[in-house]
C-alpha positions as CSV (number, residue, x, y, z in Angstrom):
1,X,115.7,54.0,124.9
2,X,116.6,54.5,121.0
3,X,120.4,53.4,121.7
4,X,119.5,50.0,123.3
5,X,116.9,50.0,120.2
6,X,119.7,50.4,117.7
7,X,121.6,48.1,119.6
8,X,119.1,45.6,119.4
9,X,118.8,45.7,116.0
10,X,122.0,45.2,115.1
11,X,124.3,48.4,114.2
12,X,127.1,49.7,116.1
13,X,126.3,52.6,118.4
14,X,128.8,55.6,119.3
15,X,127.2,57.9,122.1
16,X,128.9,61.6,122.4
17,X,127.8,63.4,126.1
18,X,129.4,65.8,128.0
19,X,127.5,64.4,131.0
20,X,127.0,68.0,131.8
21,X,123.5,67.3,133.6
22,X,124.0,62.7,133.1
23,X,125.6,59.8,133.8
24,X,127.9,57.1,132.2
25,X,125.6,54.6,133.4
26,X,122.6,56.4,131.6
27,X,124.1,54.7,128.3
28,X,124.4,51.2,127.0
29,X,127.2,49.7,128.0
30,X,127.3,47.9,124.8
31,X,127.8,51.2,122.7
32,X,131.3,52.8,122.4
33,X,130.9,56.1,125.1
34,X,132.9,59.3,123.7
35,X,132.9,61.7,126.6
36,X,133.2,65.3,124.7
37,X,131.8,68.3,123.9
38,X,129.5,69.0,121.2
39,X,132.0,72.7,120.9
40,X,135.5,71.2,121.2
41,X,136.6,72.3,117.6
42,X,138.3,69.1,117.0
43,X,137.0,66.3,119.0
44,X,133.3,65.8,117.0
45,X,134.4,65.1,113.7
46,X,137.4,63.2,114.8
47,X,135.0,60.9,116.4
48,X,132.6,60.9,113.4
49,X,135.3,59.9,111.1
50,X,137.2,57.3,112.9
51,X,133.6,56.1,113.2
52,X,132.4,56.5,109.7
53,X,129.7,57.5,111.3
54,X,126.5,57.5,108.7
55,X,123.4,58.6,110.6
56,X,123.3,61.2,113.9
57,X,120.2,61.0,116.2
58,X,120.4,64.4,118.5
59,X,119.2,63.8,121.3
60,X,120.6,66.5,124.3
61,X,118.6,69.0,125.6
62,X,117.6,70.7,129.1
63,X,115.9,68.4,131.8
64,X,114.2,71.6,132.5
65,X,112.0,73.6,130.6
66,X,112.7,76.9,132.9
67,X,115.9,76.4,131.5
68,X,115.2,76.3,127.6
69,X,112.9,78.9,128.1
70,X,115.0,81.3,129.5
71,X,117.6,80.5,127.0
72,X,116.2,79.7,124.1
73,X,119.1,80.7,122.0
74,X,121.5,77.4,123.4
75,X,120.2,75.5,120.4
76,X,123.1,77.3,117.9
77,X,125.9,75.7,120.2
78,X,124.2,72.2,118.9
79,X,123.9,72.8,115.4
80,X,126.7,74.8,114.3
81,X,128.3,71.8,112.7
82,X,125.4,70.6,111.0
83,X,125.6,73.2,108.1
């Protein structure tokens, strides 16, 4: 898993999940858990900057294909803040 790699290797890890389609437990217990969504206008950035955040790995998508294929559009509501 590439937070328990991070981990591992020594920086400090913040994971942002809706746990729309997870699980709490799906994430290292030994990175700080922000429960949020990726949309909420304020929420994001609040947590990148009380976390001088430096680097973001993205790594939500569907656990189904049917799904991303029948929406393929859903990507925009995970990149809007990236421009």
């Amino acid at each position: 898993m590439v937070t328990e790699e991070l981990l591992n290797d020594g920086p400090e890890v913040v994971v942002f999940d809706s746990l729309f389609k997870g699980h709490r437990a799906a994430a290292d217990r030994r990175a700080k858990f922000v429960e949020g969504e990726l949309m909420n206008p304020g929420l994001l950035p609040r947590t990148l900057k009380e976390n001088s955040v430096q680097a973001i790995i993205h790594l939500a998508a569907h656990s189904l294909v049917t799904a991303s294929v029948e929406t393929p559009r859903n990507i925009t509501t995970t990149t809007w803040w990236a421009d």
